[in-house]
ZADREN-290807 format. One line per 2 residues: for each residue x, y, z of C-alpha. Coordinates in steps of 0.02 Angstrom, whole numbers, plus 50000, padded with zeros to 5 digits. Example, Ala and Ser with C-alpha at 12.3 -4.5 7.8 and 13.67 -1.06 7.14 Angstrom:
50615 49775 50390; 50684 49947 50357
REM end
This chain:
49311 50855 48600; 49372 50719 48726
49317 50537 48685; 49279 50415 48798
49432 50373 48945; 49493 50526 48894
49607 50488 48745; 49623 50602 48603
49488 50580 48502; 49600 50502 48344
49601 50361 48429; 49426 50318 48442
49387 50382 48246; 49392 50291 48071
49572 50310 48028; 49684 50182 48129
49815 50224 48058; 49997 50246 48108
49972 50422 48160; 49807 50405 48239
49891 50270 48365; 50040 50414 48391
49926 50539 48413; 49842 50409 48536
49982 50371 48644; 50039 50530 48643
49912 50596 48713; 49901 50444 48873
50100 50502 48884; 50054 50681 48921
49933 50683 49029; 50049 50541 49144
50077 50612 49302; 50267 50605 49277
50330 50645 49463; 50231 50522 49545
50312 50385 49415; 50468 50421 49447
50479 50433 49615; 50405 50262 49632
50534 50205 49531; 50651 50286 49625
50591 50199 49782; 50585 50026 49680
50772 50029 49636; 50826 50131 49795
50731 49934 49884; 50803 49836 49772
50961 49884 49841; 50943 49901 50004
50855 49714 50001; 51008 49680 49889
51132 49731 50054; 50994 49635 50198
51000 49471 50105; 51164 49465 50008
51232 49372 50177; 51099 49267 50219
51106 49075 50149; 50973 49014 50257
50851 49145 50155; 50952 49148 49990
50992 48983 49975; 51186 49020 49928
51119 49130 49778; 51166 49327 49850
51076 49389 49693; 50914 49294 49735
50826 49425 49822; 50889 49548 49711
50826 49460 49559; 50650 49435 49645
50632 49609 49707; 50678 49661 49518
50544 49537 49462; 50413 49606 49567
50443 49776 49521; 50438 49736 49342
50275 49633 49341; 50180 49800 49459
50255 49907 49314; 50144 49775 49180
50000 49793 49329; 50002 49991 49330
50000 49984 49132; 49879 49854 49109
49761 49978 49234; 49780 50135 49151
49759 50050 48991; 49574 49983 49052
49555 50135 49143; 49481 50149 49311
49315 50211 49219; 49310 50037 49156
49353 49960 49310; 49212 50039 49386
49084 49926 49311; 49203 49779 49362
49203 49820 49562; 49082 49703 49611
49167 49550 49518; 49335 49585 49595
49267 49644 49785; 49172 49451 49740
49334 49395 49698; 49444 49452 49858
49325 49396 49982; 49339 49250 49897
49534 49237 49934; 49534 49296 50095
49428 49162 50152; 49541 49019 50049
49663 49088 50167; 49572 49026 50330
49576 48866 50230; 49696 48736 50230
49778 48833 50069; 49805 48956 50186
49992 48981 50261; 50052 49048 50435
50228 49171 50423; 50282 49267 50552
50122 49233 50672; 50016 49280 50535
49900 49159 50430; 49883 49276 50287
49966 49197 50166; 49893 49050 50017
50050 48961 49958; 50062 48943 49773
50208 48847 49747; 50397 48835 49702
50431 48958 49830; 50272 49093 49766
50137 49149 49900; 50004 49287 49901
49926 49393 50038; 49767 49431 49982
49742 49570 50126; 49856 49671 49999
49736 49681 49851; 49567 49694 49994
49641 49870 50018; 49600 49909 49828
49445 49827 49829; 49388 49933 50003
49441 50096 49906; 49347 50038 49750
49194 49962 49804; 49167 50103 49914
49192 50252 49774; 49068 50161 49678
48940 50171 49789; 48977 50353 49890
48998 50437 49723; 48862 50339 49600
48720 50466 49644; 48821 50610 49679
48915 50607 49509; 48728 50558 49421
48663 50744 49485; 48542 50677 49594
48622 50716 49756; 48748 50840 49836
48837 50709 49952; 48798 50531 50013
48656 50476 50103; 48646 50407 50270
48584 50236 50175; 48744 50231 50053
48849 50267 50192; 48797 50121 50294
48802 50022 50150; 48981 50050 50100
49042 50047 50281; 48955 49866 50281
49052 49808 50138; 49221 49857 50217
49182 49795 50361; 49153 49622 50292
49335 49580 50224; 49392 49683 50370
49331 49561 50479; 49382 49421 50388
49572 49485 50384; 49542 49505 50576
49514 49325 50603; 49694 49283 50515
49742 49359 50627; 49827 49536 50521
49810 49668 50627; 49932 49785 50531
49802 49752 50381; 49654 49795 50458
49714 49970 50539; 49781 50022 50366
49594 49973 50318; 49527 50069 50429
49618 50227 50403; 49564 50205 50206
49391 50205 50245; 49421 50355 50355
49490 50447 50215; 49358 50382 50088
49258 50452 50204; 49315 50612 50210
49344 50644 50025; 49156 50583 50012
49078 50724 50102; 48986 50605 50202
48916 50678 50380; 49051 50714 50518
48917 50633 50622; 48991 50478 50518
49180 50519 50524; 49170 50545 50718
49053 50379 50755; 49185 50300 50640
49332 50358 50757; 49229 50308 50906
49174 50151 50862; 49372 50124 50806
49421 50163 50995; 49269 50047 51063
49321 49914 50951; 49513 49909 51003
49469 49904 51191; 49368 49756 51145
49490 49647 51046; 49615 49680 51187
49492 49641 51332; 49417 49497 51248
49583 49407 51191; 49551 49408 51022
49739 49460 51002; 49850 49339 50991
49997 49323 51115; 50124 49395 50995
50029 49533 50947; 50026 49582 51129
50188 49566 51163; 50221 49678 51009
50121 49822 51106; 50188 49792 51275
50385 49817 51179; 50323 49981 51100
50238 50041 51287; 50419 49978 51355
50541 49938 51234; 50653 49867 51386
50526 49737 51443; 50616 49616 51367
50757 49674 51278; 50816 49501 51218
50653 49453 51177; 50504 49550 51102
50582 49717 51111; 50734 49652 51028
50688 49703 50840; 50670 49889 50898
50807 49914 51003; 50905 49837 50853
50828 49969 50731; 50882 50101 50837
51046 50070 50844; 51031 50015 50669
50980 50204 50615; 51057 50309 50763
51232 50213 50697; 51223 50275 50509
51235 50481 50550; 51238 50603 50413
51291 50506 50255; 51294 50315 50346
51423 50196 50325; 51402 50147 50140
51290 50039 50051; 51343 49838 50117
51464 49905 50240; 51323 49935 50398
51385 49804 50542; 51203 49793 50605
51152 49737 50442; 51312 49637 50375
51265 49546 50571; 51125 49504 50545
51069 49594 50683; 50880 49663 50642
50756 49524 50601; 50644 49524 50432
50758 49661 50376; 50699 49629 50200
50534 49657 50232; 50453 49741 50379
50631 49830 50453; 50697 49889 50285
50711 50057 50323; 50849 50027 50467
50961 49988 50301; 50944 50143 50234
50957 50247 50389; 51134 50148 50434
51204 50123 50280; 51143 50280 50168
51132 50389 50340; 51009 50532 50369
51014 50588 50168; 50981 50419 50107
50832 50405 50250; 50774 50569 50188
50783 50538 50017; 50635 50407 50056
50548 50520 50145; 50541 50655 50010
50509 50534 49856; 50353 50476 49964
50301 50662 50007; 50306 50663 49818
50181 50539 49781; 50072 50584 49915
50089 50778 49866; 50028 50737 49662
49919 50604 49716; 49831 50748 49812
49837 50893 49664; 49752 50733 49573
49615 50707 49690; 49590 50888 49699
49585 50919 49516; 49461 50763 49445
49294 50819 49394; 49208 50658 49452
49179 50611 49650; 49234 50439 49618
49385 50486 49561; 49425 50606 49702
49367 50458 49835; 49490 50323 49751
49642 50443 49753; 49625 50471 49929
49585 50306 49978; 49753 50292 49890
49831 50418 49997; 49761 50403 50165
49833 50185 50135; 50026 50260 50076
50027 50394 50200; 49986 50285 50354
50049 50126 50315; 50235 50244 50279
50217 50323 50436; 50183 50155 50524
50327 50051 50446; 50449 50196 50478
50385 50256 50620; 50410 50076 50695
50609 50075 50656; 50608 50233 50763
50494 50156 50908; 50382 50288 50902
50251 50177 50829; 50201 49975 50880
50292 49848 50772; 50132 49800 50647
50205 49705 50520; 50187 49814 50394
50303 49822 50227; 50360 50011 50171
50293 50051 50005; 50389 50027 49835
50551 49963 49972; 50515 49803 50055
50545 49655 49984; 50367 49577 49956
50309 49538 49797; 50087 49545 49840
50141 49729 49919; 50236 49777 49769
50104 49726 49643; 49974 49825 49769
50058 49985 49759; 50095 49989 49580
49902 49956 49534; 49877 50088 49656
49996 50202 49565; 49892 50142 49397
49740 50190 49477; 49815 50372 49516
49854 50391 49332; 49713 50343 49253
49623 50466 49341; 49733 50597 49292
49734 50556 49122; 49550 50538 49095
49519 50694 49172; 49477 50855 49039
49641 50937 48987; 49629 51117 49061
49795 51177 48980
REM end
C-alpha cells in the first residue's frame, strides 16, 4: 500500500519514530531519479568553471574580486539545489492545488516589470532590480507557471475518468492562459522568452493528446504571428539586427554580427581537447561579449575543445533522455504533460543557446541550462529538475 505523495506508508502511520522517518526517506532516496541529478550537477560545476575562466579577467564586471562570479554562480546553484528539495518535498501533487495562486502570482511580476521597478539589460526590460547588486527575470519562473497551469487544466478531466483527451473548450482555455503572460513578456520586449514559451505549449500540447487540428493551427498561427511582429515593427531595432547577423553574419562584422563571428573562432580555435581551462586567447581577450551568460558555451568549446563541448551535450541528452522514460512511465496525465513541458523548454532553449555559438541559430538571448551564469535561470531549472522528481517518486513502484 502506497500513501499519499507516494512515500512509504511508515511515514504517514502512528509510529514517528526514528525508523519510520528512515524508512521514510529512504524510500524518497530510491525512487530519485539519480542520472538526471547528477548530470545537472555535473553541468552546475562544469558552469561554474567555465564562468570562473570568462570573468576571472574582467574588473569592470568583477569589481577586482576574480572569485566573484565564481562565488555567485556557486550561490545560485546551491539555493536551486534548496528549490528542487523544497519541491519534491511538497510534491508537485500538492502544488497542483497551488497553480492558480502562483500563475496569480507571476503575472503579477511580469507586469511590475513594465513598471518603473522594472530594469532594462542588454536591450531587454525584463528585469525588477532588488538591490545590492540582486535582480530577477520573472519570464524565467512564467515558463513553470505555463507548464503548470496548463497540466492542470488539460489533464483535470482526463485523469478524473470522465474523458479520454481534452476538449476543444479546455484547450482554448489553457492556450488563453499562456497566451496572457506570453504577451505580456512580448511587450518587454523578450523575444528569446516567448519562443521557448511557445515551444512548451507545443509540447504540452502534444503530450496532452489534444487534436492535431490544434497542434497544426498552433504552428500556423506561430508563423502568422511572426510575419506580423516583423511587418508591424513591434521588434525592436536590436532584435532585428540580431536576425539580419544570423541571415548574414558579414553584414556587419564589427557590429551586430560581431558576437558570432567571435564564437566561431572562439569554438573552431579549441580542436579536439582545446587549449586548457583559462588558457583560451578569445576568452582571456575578452573577445566574445556576455560570455558569462548567453555565449558560455564558446568557453567550453575553446578551452575544453570538442570533448569538453561534448561532454555538455551528452549530460543534457541525459536529462532530456530520463526526463522522457519519466513522462512515459507516470500513471497520471498531468504528470506526463509537466515533464514534457519540462523537456520540450530544456531541449529547445539548449539547442537555441548552442546552436547560436555555432551561427546556425539567431542570437536570442538565451542562457544554456545548469551553465550560464544567471542566478533567476538557475533557480528555474533546478525547480524544474524538482518537478521531474517528484513525479517520479510519487509514481507506484513497479519493481
Amino acid at each position: 500500500m502506497t500513501a499519499p505523495h507516494g512515500f512509504s506508508v511508515s511515514r504517514y502511520a502512528p509510529e514517528r519514530g526514528p525508523l519510520a522517518r528512515l524508512t521514510a526517506r529512504d524510500s524518497v532516496l530510491r525512487r530519485l531519479d539519480w542520472p538526471i541529478l547528477l548530470s545537472a550537477l555535473a553541468l552546475s560545476f562544469l558552469g561554474a568553471l567555465l564562468v570562473w575562466s570568462a570573468t576571472r579577467n574582467r574588473t569592470e564586471l568583477n569589481g577586482g574580486d576574480p572569485y566573484a562570479f565564481l562565488f555567485r554562480h556557486s550561490l545560485n546553484t546551491g539555493i536551486g539545489l534548496v528549490l528542487m528539495i523544497g519541491t519534491i518535498w511538497l510534491g508537485h501533487r500538492t502544488l497542483r492545488g497551488a497553480v492558480p495562486v502562483l500563475y496569480g502570482i507571476s503575472i503579477l511580476l511580469i507586469l511590475a516589470v513594465l513598471t518603473p521597478l522594472g530594469a532594462t539589460i542588454n536591450g531587454a526590460h525584463a528585469w525588477i532590480q532588488l538591490g545590492g547588486g540582486f535582480s530577477i527575470q520573472p519570464s524565467e519562473f512564467v515558463k513553470i507557471t505555463i507548464i503548470l497551469i496548463m497540466a492542470v487544466l488539460l489533464a483535470a478531466k482526463v485523469d478524473a475518468g470522465d474523458q479520454i483527451h481534452p476538449d476543444h473548450r479546455t484547450v482554448a482555455k489553457s492556450l488563453a492562459l499562456a497566451a496572457l503572460p506570453m504577451g505580456i513578456v512580448m511587450l518587454m520586449p523578450d523575444l528569446g522568452s516567448v519562443m521557448v514559451m511557445a515551444v512548451i505549449v507545443l509540447g504540452v500540447l502534444l503530450a496532452s493528446g489534444a487534436s492535431n487540428r490544434w497542434v497544426l493551427g498552433l504552428i500556423g498561427a506561430g508563423v502568422l504571428g511572426a510575419v506580423l511582429v516583423t511587418t508591424l515593427g513591434m521588434l525592436d531595432e536590436y532584435q532585428i539586427n540580431r536576425f539580419a547577423a544570423f541571415a548574414n553574419p558579414e553584414l556587419d562584422p564589427a557590429g551586430v554580427g560581431y558576437n558570432t563571428n567571435q564564437a566561431r573562432i572562439a569554438i573552431g580555435s579549441g580542436g579536439l581537447y582545446g587549449a586548457g581551462l583559462f588558457n583560451g586567447h578569445q576568452t582571456s581577450g575578452q573577445f566574445v561579449p556576455e560570455q558569462q551568460t548567453d555565449f558560455i558555451y564558446t568557453v567550453a568549446g575553446e578551452e575544453l575543445g570538442f570533448v569538453g563541448a561534448g561532454l555538455i551535450l551528452a549530460l543534457l541528452g541525459v536529462i532530456l533522455w530520463r526526463a522522457c522514460r519519466i513522462a512515459r512511465e507516470t500513471t497520471e496525465l498531468y504528470g506526463t504533460i509537466v515533464a514534457a513541458g519540462i523537456i520540450a523548454w530544456f531541449a529547445f532553449q539548449s539547442f537555441e543557446n548552442i546552436g547560436m555559438t555555432l551561427g546556425i541559430m539567431p542570437v536570442a538571448g538565451l542562457p544554456l541550462p545548469f551553465v550560464s551564469y544567471g542566478g533567476s535561470s538557475m533557480f528555474a531549472v533546478w525547480i524544474a529538475i524538482g518537478l521531474l522528481q517528484s513525479i517520479r517518486a510519487q509514481r507506484p513502484m513497479t519493481a
